[in-house]
N, C-alpha and C positions, 0 to 999 in steps of 0.2 A: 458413450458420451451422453451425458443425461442433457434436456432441452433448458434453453433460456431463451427460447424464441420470443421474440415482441416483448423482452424483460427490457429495463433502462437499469444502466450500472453508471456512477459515479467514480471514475479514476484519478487521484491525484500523484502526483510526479510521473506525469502518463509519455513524457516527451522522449522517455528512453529506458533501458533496463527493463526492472522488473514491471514497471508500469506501462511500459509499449506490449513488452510481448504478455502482458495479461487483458492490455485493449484488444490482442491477435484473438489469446484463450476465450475469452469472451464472446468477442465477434462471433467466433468458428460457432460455437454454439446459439446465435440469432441474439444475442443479446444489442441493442441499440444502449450509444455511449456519449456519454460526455465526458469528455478528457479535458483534465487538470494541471496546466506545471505554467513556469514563467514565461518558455520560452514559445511564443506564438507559430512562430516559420514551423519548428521542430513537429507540434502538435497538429499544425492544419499538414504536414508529410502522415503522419499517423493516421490521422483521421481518414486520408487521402485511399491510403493503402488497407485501410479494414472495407470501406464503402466498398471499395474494387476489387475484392479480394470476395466479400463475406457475401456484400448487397443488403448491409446492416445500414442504420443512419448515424452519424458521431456530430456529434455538435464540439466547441473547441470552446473554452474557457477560463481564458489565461489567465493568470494574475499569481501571487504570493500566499501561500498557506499562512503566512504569517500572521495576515490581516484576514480576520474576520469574513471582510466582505466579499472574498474572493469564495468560501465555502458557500453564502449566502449565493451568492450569484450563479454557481457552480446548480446548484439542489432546485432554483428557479430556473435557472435552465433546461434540468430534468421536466420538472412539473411543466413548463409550458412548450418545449418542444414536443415531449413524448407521455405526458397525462400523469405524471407520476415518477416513483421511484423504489426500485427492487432491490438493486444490489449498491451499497456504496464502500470502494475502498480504499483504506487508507493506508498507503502506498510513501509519500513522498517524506525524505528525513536525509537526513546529512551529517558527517562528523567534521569537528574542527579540533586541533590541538591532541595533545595527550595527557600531562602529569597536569594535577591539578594545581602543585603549587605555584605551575609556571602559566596556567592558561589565564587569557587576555576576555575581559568582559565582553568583547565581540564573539569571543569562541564561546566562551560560555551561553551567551544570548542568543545566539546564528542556531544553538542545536536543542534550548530550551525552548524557542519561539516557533522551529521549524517540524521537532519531532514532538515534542508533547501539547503546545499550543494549536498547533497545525493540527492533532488527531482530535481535540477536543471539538475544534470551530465546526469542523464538517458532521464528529458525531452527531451533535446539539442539532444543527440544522438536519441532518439524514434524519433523525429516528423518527419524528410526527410522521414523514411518508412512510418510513420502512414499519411502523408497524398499521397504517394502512392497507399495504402489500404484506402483510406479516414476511415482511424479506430478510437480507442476509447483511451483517455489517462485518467486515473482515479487516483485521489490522495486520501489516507486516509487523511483526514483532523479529527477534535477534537470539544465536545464540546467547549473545551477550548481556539478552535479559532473560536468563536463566540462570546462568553461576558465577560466580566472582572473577572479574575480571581487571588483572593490574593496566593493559594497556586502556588510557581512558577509561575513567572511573565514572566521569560526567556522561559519556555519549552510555555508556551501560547504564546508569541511573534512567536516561531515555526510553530505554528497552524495556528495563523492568517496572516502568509505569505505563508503558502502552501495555502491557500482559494484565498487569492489577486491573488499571481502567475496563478494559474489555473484558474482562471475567467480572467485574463488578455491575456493568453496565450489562452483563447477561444476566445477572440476577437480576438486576432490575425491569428489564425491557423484557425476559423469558416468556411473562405470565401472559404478554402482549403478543405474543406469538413472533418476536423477532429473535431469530437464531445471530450469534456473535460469535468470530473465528477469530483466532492468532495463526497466523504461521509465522513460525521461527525457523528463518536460512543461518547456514554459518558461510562463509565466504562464496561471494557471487560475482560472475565473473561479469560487470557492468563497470559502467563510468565512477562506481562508488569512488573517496579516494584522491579525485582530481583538484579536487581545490589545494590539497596541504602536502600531495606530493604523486606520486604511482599510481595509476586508477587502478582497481584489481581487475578492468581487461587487459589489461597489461602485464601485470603481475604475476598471474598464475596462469599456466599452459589449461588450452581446451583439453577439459574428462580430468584435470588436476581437484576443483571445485565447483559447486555448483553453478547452474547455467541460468539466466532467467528465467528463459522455457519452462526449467521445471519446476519453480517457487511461479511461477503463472498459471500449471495445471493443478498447483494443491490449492491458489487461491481459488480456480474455476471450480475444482469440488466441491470446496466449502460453500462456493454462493450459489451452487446447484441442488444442494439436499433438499429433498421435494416436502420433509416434515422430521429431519431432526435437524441436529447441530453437531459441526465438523468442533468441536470445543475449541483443540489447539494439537496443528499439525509440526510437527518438529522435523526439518529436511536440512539434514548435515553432510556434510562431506563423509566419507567413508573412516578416514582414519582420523576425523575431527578428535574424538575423544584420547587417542592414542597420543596424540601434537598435545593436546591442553590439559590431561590429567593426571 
C-alpha cells in the first residue's frame, strides 16, 4: 500500500458507491478529505466513519456539481482546512433516459450538467493547487466511453468526453508535474440506476460485477504514484467483452 499520509483528496459524489468507498481507499492510506455530493446527513455518516475508522480529518461539503460554486467552495475548503490540495477526484455523474429520439431536455441536461459540467468546475478550480503539490487528478470514466454503445448514446457521449478531457488536460498540465488518471468500470454494483428504474445494487448478484471497493483501489493507485502516471485503468467485469461484442 503505497503512503498518502497528510495528502488532502477532493471527493465528489462521495455520499455513497464508488465515492464513499474511495473516501474509505483513501483514508486507509492517511489521506485527509473533503467529501463532495448533495446529500449533507449521507456525507457527515462518511466523514463520521473514515475519522473513526482511519484517525484522518474529512471536512463535508455539500452542494451540486452542477454549479460552479460548489467545486469552488469544495478546493477552498481543502486550502483552508488542510494547506493545500493533492489528490482531487472526480467521482460524481448520473444516467437519465435512453433512446435519444425520445429523451426529454431535463434527461439530457441532468447528465450534460452533472457528468461533463460537473468534471470541468472542480478540474478548473483543482489544477492551480494540484500542480503546486505536483499531485494527482483522477476521472471516473465508463466502459461506455470506450466503444459504441446503442443503450443511451447521450450518457456514453458523457464518458467519452470525460476520457478526451483528461488525456487532453494531461498533456497540458504533464510539463507541470501533475499526473491525470481515467478509470474505466463496466457495471458496478452501487445506487447507479435509481432514479430511472433498478439500481445495479439490486440488479446484479455480489462477484456477478464489479464492486466499488475495487474501482476505489484502482483510483487509490492512481492518486498514489509517487513520480509517474496510472494514464487509464480499464476494470471490467470478467465476461464484459463476451456480453457486448
Amino acid at each position: 500500500m503505497t503512503d498518502l499520509d497528510g495528502a488532502t483528496a477532493v471527493i465528489t459524489g462521495a455520499s455513497s458507491g464508488i465515492g464513499e468507498a474511495t473516501a474509505h481507499a483513501l483514508a486507509e492510506r492517511g489521506a485527509n478529505l473533503v467529501l463532495v455530493a448533495r446529500r449533507r446527513e449521507a456525507l457527515e455518516s462518511v466523514a463520521d466513519d473514515v475519522r473513526a475508522e482511519y484517525g484522518v480529518e474529512a471536512v463535508v461539503a455539500d452542494g451540486d456539481v452542477r454549479e460552479s460554486a460548489t467545486s469552488a467552495a469544495a478546493v477552498e475548503a481543502a486550502v483552508e482546512a488542510f494547506g493545500g490540495l493533492d489528490v482531487a477526484v472526480i467521482n460524481a455523474g448520473l444516467a437519465r433516459g435512453s433512446d435519444v429520439a425520445e429523451m426529454t431536455d431535463e434527461e439530457y441536461f441532468a447528465m450534460q450538467e452533472t457528468n461533463v459540467d460537473g468534471a470541468f468546475f472542480l478540474a478548473r478550480e483543482a489544477l492551480p493547487h494540484l500542480k503546486e503539490s505536483e499531485g494527482t487528478l483522477v476521472a471516473v470514466g465508463s466502459f461506455a466511453g470506450e466503444f459504441p454503445r446503442s443503450f443511451n448514446p447521450v450518457y456514453a457521449a458523457t464518458k467519452w468526453w470525460i476520457r478526451g478531457f483528461a488525456h487532453s488536460v494531461a498533456a497540458q498540465a504533464g510539463d507541470d508535474g501533475v499526473a491525470v488518471s481515467v478509470v474505466n468500470p463496466s457495471e458496478v454494483r452501487t445506487e447507479f440506476g435509481s432514479e430511472d428504474g433498478e439500481p445495479f445494487e439490486d440488479r446484479f448478484e455480489p462477484g456477478s460485477v464489479t464492486e466499488p471497493e475495487e474501482v476505489a483501489e484502482a483510483i487509490a493507485f492512481a492518486a498514489s504514484r509517487p513520480g509517474s502516471s496510472a494514464h487509464e485503468i480499464d476494470l471490467y467485469r470478467r465476461d464484459k467483452y463476451a456480453d457486448t461484442m
